[in-house]
C-alpha positions as CSV (number, residue, x, y, z in Angstrom):
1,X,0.0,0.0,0.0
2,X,1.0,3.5,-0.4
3,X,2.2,5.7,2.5
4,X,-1.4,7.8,2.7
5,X,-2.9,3.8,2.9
6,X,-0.7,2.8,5.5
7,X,-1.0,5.9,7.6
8,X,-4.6,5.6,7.7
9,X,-4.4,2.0,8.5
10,X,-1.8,2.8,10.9
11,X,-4.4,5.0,12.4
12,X,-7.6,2.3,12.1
13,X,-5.2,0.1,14.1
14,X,-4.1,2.3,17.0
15,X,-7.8,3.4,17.2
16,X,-8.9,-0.3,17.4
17,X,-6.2,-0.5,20.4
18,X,-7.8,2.4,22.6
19,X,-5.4,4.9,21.5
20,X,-5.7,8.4,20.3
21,X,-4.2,8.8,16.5
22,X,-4.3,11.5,13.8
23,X,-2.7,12.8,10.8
24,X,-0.3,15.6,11.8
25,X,1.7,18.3,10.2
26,X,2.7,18.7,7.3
27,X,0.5,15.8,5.3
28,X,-2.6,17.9,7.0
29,X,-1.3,21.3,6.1
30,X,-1.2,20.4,2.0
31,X,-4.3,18.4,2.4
32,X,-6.2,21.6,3.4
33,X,-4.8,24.0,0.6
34,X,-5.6,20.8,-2.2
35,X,-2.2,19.6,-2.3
36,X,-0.7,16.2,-2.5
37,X,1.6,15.3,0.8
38,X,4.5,14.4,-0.3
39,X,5.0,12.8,3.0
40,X,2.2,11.3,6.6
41,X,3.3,11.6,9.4
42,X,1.1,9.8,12.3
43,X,0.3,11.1,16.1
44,X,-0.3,9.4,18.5
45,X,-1.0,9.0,22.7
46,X,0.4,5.0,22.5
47,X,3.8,4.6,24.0
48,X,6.7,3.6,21.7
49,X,6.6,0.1,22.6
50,X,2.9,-0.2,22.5
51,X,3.4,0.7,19.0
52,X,5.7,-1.5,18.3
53,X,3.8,-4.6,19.7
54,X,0.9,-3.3,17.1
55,X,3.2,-3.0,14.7
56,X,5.9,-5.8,14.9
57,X,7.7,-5.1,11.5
58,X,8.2,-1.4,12.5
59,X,11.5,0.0,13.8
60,X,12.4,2.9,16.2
61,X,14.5,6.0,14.3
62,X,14.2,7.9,17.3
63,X,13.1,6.3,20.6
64,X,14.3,9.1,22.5
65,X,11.7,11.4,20.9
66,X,9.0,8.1,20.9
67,X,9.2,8.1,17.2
68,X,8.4,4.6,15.2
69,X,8.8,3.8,11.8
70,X,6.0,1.7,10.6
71,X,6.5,-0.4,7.2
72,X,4.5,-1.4,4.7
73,X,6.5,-3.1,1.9
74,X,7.8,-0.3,0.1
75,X,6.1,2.4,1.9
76,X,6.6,3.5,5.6
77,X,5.1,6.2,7.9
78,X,6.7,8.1,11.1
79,X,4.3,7.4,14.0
80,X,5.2,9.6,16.9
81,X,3.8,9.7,20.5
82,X,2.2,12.7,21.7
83,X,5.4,14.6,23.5
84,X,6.2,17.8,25.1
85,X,9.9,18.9,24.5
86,X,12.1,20.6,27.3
87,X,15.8,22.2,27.6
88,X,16.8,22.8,24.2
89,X,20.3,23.7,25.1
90,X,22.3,23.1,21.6
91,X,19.9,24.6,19.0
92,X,18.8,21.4,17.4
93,X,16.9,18.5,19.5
94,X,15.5,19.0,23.2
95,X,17.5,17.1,26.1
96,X,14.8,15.8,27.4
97,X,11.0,14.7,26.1
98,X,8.1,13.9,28.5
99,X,5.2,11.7,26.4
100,X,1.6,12.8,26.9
101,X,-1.9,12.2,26.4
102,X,-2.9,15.2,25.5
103,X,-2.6,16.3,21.5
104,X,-2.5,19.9,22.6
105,X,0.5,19.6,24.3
106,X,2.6,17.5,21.2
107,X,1.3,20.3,18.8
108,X,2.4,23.3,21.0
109,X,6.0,22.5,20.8
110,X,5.8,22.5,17.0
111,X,7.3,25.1,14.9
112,X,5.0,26.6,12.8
113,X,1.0,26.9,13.3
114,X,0.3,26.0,9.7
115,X,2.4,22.4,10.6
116,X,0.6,22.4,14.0
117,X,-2.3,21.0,12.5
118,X,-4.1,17.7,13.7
119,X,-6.6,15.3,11.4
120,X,-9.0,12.6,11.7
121,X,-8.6,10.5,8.4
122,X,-12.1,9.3,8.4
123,X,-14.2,12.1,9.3
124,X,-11.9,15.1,8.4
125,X,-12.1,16.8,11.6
126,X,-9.5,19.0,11.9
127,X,-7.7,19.7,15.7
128,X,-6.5,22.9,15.4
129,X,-4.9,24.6,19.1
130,X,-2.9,27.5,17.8
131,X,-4.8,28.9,14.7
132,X,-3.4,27.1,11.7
133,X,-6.3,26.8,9.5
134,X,-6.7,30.6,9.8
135,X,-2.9,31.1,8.9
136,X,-3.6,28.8,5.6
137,X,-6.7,30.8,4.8
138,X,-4.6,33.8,5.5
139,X,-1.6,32.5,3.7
140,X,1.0,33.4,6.0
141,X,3.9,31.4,8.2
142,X,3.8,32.0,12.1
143,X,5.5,30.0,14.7
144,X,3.2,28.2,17.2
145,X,3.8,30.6,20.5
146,X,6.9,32.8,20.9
147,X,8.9,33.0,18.1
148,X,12.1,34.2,19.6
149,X,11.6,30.6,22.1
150,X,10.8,28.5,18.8
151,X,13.9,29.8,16.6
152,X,16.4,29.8,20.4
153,X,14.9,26.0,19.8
154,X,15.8,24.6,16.7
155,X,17.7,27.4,14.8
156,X,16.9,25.4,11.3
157,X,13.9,27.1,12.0
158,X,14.8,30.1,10.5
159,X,15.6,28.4,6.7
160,X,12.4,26.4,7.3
161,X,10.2,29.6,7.7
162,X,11.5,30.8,4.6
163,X,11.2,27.4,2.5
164,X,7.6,27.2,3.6
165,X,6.8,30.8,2.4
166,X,8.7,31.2,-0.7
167,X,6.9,27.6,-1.7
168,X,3.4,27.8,-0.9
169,X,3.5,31.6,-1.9
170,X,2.8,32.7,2.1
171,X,3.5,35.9,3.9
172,X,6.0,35.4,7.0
173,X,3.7,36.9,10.2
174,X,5.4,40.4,11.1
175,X,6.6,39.0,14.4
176,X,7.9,36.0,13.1
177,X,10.0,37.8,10.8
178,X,11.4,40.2,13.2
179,X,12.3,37.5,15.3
180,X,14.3,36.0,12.2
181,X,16.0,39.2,11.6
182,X,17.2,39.7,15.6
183,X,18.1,35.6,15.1
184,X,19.6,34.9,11.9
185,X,23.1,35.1,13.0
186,X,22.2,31.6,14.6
187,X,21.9,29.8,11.4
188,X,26.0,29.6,11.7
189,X,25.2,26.9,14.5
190,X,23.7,24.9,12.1
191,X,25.2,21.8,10.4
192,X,26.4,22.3,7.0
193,X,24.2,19.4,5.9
194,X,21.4,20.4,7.6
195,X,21.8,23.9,5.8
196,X,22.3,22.4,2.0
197,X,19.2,20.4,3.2
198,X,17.0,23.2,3.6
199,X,18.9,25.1,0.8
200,X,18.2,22.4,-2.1
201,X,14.4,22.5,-1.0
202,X,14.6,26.5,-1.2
203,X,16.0,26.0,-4.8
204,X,14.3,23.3,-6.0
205,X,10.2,22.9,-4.3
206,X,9.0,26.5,-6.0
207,X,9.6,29.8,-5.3
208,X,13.3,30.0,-5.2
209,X,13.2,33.8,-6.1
210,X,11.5,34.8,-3.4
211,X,13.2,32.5,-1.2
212,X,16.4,34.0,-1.7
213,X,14.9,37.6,-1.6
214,X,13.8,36.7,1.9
215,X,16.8,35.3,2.8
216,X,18.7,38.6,1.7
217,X,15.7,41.1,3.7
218,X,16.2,38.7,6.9
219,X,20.2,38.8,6.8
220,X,20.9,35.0,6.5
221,X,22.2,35.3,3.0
222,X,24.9,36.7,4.5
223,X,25.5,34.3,7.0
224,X,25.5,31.3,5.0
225,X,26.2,32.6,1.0
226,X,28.5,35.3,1.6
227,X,29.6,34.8,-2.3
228,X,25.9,35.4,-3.7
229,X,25.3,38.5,-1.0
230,X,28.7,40.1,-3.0
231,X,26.4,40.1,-6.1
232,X,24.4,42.6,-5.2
233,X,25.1,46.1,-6.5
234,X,27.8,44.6,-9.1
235,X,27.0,46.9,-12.2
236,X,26.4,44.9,-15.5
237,X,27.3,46.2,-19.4
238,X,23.7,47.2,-19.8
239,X,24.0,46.3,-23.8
240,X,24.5,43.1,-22.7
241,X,22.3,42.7,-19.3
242,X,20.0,45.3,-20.0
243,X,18.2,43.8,-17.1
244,X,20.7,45.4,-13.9
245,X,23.1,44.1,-11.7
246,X,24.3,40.5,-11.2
247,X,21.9,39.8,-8.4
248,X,18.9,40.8,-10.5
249,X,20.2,39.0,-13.0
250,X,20.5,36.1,-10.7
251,X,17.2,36.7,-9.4
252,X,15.6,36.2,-12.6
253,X,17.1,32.9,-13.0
254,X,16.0,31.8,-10.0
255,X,12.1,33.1,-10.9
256,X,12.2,31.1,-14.2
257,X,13.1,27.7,-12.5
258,X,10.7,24.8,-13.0
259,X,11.1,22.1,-10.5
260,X,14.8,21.9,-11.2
261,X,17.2,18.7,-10.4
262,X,19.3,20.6,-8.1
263,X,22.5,20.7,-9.6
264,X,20.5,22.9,-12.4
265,X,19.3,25.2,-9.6
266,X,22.5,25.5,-8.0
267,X,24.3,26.1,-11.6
268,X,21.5,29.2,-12.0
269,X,22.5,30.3,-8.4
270,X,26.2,29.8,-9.2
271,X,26.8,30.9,-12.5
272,X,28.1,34.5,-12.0
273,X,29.4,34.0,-8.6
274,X,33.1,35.3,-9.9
275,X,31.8,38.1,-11.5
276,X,32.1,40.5,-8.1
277,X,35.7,39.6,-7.1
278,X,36.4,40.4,-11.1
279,X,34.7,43.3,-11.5
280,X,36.5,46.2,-13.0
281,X,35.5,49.1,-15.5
282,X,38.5,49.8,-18.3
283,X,36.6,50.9,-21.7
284,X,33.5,49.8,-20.5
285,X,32.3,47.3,-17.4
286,X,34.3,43.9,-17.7
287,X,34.8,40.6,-15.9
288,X,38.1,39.2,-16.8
289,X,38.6,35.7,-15.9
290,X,34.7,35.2,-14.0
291,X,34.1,31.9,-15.2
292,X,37.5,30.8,-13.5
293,X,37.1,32.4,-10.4
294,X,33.1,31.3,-10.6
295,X,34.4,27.9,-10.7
296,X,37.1,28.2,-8.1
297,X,34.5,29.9,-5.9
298,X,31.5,26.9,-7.0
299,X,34.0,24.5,-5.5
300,X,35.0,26.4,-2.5
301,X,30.9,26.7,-1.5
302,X,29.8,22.9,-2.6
303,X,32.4,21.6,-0.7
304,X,31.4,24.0,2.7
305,X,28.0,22.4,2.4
306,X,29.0,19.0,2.2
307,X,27.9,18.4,-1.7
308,X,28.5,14.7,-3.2
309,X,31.5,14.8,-5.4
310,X,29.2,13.9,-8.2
311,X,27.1,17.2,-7.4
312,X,30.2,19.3,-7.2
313,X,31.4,18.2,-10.7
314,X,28.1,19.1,-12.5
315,X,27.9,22.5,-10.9
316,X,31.2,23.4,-11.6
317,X,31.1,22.0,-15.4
318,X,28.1,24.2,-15.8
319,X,29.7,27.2,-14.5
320,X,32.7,26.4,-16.4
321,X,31.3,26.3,-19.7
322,X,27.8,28.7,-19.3
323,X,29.9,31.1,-21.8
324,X,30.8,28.7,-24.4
325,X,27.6,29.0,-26.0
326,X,28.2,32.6,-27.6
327,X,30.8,30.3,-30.0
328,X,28.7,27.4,-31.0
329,X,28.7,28.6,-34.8
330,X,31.9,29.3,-34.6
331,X,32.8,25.7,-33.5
332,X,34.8,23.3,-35.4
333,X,32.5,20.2,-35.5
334,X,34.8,18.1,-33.5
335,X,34.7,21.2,-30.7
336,X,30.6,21.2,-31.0
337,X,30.7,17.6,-30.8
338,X,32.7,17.0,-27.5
339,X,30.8,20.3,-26.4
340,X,27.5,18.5,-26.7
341,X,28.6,15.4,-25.5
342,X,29.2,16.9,-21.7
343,X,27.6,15.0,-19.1
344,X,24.3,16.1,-18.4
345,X,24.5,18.6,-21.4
346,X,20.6,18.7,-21.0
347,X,21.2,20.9,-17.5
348,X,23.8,22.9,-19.6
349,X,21.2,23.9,-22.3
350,X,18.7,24.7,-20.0
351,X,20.7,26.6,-17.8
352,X,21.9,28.8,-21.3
353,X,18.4,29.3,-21.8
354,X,17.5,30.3,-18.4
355,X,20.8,33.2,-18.8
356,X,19.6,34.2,-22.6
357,X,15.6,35.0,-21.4
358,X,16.9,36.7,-18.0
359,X,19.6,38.9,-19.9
360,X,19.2,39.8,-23.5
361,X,16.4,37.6,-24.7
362,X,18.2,36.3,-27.8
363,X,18.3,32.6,-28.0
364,X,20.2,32.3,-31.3
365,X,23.0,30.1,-29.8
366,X,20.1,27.8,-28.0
367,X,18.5,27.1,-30.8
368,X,21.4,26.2,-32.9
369,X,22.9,24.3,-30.2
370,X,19.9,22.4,-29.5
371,X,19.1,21.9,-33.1
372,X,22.7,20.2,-33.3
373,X,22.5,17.9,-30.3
374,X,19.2,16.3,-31.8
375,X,20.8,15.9,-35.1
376,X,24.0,14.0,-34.2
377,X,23.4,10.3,-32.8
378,X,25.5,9.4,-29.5
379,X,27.4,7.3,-32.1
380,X,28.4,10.9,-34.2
381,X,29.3,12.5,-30.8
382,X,31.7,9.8,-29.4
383,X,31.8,7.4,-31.9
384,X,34.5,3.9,-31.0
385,X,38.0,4.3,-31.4
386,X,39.5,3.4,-34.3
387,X,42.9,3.0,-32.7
388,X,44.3,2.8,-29.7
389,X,47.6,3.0,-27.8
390,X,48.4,-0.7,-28.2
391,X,48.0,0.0,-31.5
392,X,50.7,2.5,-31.4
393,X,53.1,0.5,-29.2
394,X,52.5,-2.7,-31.9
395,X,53.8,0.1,-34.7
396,X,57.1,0.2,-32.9
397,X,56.3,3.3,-30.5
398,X,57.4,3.5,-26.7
399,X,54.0,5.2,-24.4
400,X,54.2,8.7,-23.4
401,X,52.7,11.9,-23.5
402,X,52.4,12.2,-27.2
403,X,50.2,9.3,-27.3
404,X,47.5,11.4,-25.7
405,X,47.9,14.2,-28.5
406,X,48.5,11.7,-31.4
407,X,44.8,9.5,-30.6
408,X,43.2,13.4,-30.0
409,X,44.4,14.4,-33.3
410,X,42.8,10.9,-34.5
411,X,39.6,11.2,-32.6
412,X,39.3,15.3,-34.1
413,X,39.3,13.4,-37.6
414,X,37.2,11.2,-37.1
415,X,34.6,13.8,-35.4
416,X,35.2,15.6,-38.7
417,X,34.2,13.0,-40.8
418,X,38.1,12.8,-42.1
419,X,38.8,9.3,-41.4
420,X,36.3,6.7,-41.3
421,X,38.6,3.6,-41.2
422,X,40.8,1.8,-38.9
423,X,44.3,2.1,-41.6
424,X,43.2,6.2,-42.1
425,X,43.1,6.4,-38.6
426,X,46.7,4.6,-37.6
427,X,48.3,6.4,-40.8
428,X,47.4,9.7,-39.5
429,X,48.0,8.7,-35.9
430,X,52.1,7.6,-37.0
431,X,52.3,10.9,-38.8
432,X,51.3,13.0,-35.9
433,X,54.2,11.1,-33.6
434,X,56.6,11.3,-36.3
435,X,55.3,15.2,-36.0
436,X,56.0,15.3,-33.0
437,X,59.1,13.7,-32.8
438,X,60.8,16.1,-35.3
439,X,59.5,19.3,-33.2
């Protein structure tokens, strides 16, 4: 069954026991504005090993915090008992719970009122202590009591205020945001991974314009991007972004995102990072060396957050070779062709696309790129070896570095269309060593 089928049967079952159960949180939130939960999430008054006597197959992730796992084949629920949380004393996790019978109190140590929310499956009664049903009505994110005491709490908090509002399209309650603005400096505390958590779902769920805007107005852009603060103010050539400065420019990459893998979002958020440190006006405004420095700065922030190496390498190729599109028609073919043939070159395309309609609008070199890439077959971009180094050793060669060059110079030609057999291909691979060898 799927997860919403097992949570409610998770519920029938803890009902059928004598317990309390509901939907809670976040499943109950995008129930009530027509959304589908990506996630359900179970309450509960039974104790932790009451549930998993119900629920033999199930498994405790957090039995400090009374939180089971229940599984269903492929899908699995979190049910939690009701708990009260006390002494938060290192910004993340309480030191000590106390488990309760009474809903209210499980829901008043929550963070936000619109995730505060408590549902019966069957009847669609919603339990509702702190307001949250008027906050969705009202479209706006408030935290569930004091919001100075929830943020001093959990300082993720702070990101996660900011991800819900800049994704479900919300204002952040005046008093919630002020309490961001005097806590943002807190966000430092926070585990990198934790932070590229929240980050990725900033970039990548919707809204990630206004997402980073209200990560600018609240300070934490600052705190945790230093290199994409930099961008803003940093003039542009105006016949070329007529459009402003690199963070409006950046900005309007962000808007255009559509459900983006991240390493496409982060590429759009990345792209000009170098252009600030290179910023100088000669003859007119100029960035000298910006995609170098982007890339050097790309890596420096990837590897901060704790990326995966494969993540790293896609950002940084993106941001390496976002300008090599203004020279597609100038491209021998064997250039286009191992152009084309990047990893990913989908993201790469897209990303060009995203730069063109946020800057100038002309997508000449989109079109003539993308045109190309569906005309050449994976065999006309890397098409098999027709010789190799054993192949030079067998002619009488010793290995070394002019290998490499020689089987290039082979592998242009054949890109070309200039050799198409194996004897072509070793008679102009000899005459490149021989080349070589007299130079």
């Amino acid at each position: 069954m799927d997860s919403e089928a097992l949570a409610r049967a998770a519920i029938a079952k803890l009902r059928a026991a004598g317990h309390q159960a509901y939907l809670v949180g976040g499943c109950v939130r995008d129930l009530l504005l027509g959304a589908t939960p990506q996630d359900f999430d179970v309450s509960t008054d039974a104790r932790p090993d009451r549930i998993m006597d119900l629920f033999p197959n199930s498994g405790r992730v957090g039995a400090h915090f009374g939180v089971v796992l229940v599984r269903d084949g492929f899908s699995q629920v979190e049910v939690a008992t009701f708990r009260s949380d006390h002494d938060y004393t290192d910004g993340r996790r309480p030191s000590s719970v106390h488990f309760e019978s009474d809903p209210r109190q499980d829901v008043l140590r929550r963070d936000f009122t619109i995730n505060g929310l408590m549902m019966d499956p069957e009847t669609g009664e919603v339990l509702d202590f702190t307001g949250g049903r008027n906050d969705i009505e009202r479209r706006v994110v408030r935290a569930i009591g004091d919001p100075d005491t929830r943020f001093a709490e959990d300082h993720l908090r702070l990101l996660r205020a900011i991800r819900f509002a800049a994704r479900l399209g919300f204002a952040i309650d005046p008093a919630t945001f002020e309490a961001i603005g005097r806590h943002h400096a807190s966000i430092r505390n926070v585990s990198a991974e934790r932070i590229r958590d929240e980050l990725v779902r900033i970039l990548t769920e919707g809204g990630a314009r206004r997402g980073f805007e209200l990560l600018d107005a609240t300070g934490m852009l600052a705190d945790i991007l230093p290199e994409v603060a930099a961008m803003k103010g940093v003039a542009q050539p105006p016949e070329y972004h007529p459009e402003g400065d690199v963070w409006v420019h950046t900005r309007l990459l962000l808007e255009k995102l559509d459900r983006p893998t991240p390493t496409l979002a982060l590429g759009a958020l990345l792209h000009d990072v170098g252009k600030p440190p290179t910023f100088r006006v000669a003859e007119r405004i100029r960035f000298d060396g910006h995609v170098e420095e982007g890339v050097k700065l790309a890596h420096h922030i990837l590897n901060r957050l704790r990326f995966s190496r494969d993540q790293m390498e896609q950002v940084e190729a993106l941001v390496a070779h976002h300008m090599r599109f203004k020279d597609v028609h100038r491209m021998k073919e064997s250039t286009l062709k191992r152009f084309l043939r990047l990893p990913d070159f989908a993201e790469h395309l897209e990303l060009h696309r995203l730069d063109c309609l946020s800057s100038n609008k002309q997508l000449d070199n989109y079109r003539f790129a993308a045109r190309k890439l569906a005309e050449f077959s994976e065999e006309h971009l890397k098409p098999v070896p027709l010789v190799s180094g054993d192949d030079l050793i067998a002619a009488g060669y010793e290995p070394g570095p002019a290998f490499g060059a020689a089987l290039r110079t082979v592998e242009d030609a054949q890109l070309e269309g200039l050799v198409r057999t194996r004897e072509e291909a070793l008679e102009l691979a000899l005459a490149e060593l021989r080349r070589q060898a007299e130079s």
